[in-house]
MDTraj code that builds the backbone (N, CA, C; nanometers):
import mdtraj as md
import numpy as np

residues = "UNK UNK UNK UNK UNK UNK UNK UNK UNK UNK UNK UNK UNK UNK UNK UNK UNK UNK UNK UNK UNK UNK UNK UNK UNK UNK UNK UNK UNK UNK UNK UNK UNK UNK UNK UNK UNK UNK UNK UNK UNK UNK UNK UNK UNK UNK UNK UNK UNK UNK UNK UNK UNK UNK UNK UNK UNK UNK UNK UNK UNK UNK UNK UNK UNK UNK UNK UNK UNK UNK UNK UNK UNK UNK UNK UNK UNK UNK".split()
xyz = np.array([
    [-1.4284, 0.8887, 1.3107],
    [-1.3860, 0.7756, 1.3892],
    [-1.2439, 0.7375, 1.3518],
    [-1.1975, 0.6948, 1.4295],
    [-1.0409, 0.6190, 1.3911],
    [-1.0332, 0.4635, 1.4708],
    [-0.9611, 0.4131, 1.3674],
    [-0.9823, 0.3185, 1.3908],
    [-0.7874, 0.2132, 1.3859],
    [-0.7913, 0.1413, 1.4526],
    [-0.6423, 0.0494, 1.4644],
    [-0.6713, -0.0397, 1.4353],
    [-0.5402, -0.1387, 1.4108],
    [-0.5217, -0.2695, 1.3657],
    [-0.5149, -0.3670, 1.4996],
    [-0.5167, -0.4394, 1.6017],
    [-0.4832, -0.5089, 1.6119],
    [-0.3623, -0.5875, 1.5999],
    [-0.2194, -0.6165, 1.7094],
    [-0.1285, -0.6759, 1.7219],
    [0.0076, -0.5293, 1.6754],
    [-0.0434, -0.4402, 1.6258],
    [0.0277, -0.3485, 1.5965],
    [0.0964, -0.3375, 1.4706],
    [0.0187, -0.4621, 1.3908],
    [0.0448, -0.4577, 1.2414],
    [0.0217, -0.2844, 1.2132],
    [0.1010, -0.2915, 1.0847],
    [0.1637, -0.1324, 1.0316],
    [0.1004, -0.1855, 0.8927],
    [0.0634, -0.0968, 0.7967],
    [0.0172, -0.0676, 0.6771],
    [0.0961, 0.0024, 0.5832],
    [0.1345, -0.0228, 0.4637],
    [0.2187, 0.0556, 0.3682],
    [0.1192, 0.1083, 0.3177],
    [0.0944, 0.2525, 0.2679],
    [0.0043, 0.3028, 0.1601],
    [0.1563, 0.4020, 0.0447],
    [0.1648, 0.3465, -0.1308],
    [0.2026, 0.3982, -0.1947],
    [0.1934, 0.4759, -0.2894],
    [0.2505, 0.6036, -0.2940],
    [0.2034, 0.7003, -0.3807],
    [0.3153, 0.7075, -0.4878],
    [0.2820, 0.6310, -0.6290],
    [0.3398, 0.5873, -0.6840],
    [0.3362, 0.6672, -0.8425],
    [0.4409, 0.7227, -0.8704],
    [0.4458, 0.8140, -0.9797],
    [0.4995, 0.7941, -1.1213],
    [0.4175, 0.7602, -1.2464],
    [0.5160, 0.6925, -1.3744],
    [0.4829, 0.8488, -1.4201],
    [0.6112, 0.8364, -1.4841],
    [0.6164, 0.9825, -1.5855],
    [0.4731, 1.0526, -1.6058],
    [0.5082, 1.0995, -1.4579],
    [0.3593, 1.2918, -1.3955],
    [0.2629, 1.1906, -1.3912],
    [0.2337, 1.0840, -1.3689],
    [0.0901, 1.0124, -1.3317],
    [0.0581, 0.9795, -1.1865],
    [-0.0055, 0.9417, -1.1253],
    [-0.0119, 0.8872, -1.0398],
    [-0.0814, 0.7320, -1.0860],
    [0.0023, 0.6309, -0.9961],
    [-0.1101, 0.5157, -0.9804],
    [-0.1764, 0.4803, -0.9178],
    [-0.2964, 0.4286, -0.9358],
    [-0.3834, 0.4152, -0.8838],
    [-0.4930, 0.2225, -0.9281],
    [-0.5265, 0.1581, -0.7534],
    [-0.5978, 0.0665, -0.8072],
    [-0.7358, 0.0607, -0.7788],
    [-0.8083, -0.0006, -0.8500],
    [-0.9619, -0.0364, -0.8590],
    [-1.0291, -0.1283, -0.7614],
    [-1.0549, -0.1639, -0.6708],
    [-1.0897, -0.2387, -0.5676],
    [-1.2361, -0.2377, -0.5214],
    [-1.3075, -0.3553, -0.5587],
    [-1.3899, -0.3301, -0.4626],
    [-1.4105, -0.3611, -0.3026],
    [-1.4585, -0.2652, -0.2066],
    [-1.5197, -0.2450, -0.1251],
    [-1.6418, -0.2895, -0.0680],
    [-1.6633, -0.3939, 0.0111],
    [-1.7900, -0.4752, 0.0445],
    [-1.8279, -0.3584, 0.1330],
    [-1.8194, -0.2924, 0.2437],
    [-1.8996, -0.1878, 0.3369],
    [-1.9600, -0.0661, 0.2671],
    [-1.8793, -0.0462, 0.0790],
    [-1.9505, 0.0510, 0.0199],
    [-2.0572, 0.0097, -0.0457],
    [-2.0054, -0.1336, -0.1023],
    [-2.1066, -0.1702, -0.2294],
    [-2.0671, -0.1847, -0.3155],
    [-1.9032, -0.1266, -0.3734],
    [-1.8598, -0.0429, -0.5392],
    [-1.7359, -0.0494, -0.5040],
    [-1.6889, -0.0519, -0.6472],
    [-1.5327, -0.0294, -0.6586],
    [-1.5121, 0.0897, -0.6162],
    [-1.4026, 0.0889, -0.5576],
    [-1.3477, 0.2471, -0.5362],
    [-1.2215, 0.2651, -0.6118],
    [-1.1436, 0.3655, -0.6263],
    [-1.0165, 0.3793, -0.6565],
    [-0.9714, 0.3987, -0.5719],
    [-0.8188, 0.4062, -0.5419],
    [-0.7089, 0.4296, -0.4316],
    [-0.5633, 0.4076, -0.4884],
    [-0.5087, 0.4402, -0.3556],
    [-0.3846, 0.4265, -0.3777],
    [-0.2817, 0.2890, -0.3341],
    [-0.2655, 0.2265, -0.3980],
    [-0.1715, 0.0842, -0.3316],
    [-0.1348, 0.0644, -0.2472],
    [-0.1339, -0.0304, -0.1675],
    [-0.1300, -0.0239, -0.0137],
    [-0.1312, -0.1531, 0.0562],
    [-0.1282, -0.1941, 0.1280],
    [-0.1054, -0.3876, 0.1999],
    [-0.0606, -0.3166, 0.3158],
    [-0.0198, -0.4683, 0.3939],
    [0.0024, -0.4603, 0.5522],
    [0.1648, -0.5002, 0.5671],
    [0.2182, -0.4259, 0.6321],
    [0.3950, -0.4390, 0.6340],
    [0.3898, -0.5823, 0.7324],
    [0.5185, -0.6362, 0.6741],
    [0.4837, -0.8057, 0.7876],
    [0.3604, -0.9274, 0.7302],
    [0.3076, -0.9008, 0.6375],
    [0.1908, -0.9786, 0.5915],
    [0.2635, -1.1217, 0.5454],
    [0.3797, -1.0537, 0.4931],
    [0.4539, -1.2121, 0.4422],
    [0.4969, -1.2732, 0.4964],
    [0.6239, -1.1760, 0.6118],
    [0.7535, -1.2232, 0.6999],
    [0.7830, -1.1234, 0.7991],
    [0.7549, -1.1715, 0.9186],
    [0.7691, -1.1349, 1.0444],
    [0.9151, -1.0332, 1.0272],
    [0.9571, -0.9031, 1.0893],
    [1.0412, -0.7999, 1.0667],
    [1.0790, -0.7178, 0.8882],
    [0.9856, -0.7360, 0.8770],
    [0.9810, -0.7047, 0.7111],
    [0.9665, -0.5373, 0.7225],
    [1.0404, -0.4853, 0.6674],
    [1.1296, -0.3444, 0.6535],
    [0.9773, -0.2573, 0.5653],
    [0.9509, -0.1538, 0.5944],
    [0.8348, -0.0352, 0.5209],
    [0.8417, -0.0466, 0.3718],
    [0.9774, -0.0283, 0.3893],
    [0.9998, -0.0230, 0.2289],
    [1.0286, -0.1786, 0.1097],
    [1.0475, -0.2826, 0.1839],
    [1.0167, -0.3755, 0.1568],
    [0.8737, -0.4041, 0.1242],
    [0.7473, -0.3976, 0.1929],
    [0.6453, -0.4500, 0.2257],
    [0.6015, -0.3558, 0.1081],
    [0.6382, -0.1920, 0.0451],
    [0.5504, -0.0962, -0.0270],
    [0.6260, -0.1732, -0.1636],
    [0.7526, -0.1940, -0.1714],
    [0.7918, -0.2798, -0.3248],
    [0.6894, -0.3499, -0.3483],
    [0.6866, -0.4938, -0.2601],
    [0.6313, -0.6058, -0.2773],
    [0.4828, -0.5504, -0.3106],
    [0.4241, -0.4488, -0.2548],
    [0.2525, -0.4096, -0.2792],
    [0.2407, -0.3686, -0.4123],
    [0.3240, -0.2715, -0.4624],
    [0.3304, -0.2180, -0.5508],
    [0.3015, -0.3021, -0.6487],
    [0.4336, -0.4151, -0.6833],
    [0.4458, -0.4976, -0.7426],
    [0.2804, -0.6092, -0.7730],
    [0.2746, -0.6599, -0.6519],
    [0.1186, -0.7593, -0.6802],
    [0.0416, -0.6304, -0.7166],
    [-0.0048, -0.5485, -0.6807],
    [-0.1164, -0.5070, -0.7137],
    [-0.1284, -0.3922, -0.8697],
    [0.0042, -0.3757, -0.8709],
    [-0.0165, -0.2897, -1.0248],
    [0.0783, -0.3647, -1.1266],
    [0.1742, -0.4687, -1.0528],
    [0.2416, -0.5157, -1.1718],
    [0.4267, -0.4226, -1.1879],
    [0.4136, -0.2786, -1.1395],
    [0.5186, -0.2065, -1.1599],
    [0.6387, -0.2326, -1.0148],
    [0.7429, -0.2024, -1.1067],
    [0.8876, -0.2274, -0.9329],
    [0.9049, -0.0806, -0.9559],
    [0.9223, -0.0073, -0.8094],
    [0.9538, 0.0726, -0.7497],
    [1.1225, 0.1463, -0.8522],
    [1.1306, 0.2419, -0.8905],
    [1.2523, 0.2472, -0.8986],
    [1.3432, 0.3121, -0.7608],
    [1.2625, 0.4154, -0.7198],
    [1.3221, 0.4544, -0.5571],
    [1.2033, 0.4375, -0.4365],
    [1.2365, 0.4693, -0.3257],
    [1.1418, 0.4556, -0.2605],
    [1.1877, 0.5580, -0.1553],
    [1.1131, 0.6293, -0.1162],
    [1.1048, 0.7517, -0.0242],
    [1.0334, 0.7675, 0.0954],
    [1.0525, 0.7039, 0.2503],
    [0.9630, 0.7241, 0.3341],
    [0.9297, 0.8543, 0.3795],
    [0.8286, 0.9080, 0.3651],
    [0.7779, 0.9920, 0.3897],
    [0.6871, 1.0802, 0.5109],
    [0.6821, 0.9467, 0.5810],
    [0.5911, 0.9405, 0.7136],
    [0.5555, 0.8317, 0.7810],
    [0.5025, 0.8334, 0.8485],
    [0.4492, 0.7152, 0.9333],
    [0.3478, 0.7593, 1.0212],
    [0.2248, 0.7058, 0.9984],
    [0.1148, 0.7716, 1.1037],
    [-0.0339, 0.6713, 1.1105],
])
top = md.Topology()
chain = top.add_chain()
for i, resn in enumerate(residues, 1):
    res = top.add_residue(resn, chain, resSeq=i)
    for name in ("N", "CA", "C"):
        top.add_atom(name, md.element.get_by_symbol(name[0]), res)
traj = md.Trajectory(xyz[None], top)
């Protein structure tokens, strides 16, 4: 199934690398039951209306693991 957002909100998902690691957060999931792991991620625009990809993946990064971006690389959009 696939599924959209509504209003055409956009989603950052970050794949975020400290020396050869990947990060990763712990979240639970009410439709599973259980924490899952993943990769960091929020909704671009959640704060401020025209808010830039790479803005919105700093700011995620930041609340949810604590770490700032040193570069940021768009990679796609889909």
């Amino acid at each position: 199934e696939y599924v959209s957002r509504a209003r055409g909100i956009k989603a950052a998902v970050i794949l975020a690398i400290d020396d050869g690691h990947v990060l990763l957060v712990e979240q639970y999931r009410v439709p599973l039951g259980r924490r899952c792991l993943e990769l960091p991620a929020g909704l671009v625009g959640d704060d401020a209306a025209g808010e830039h990809f790479a803005e919105a993946a700093a700011r995620e990064l930041e609340e949810e693991t604590g770490y700032r971006p040193e570069t940021i690389e768009l990679v796609g959009e889909f």
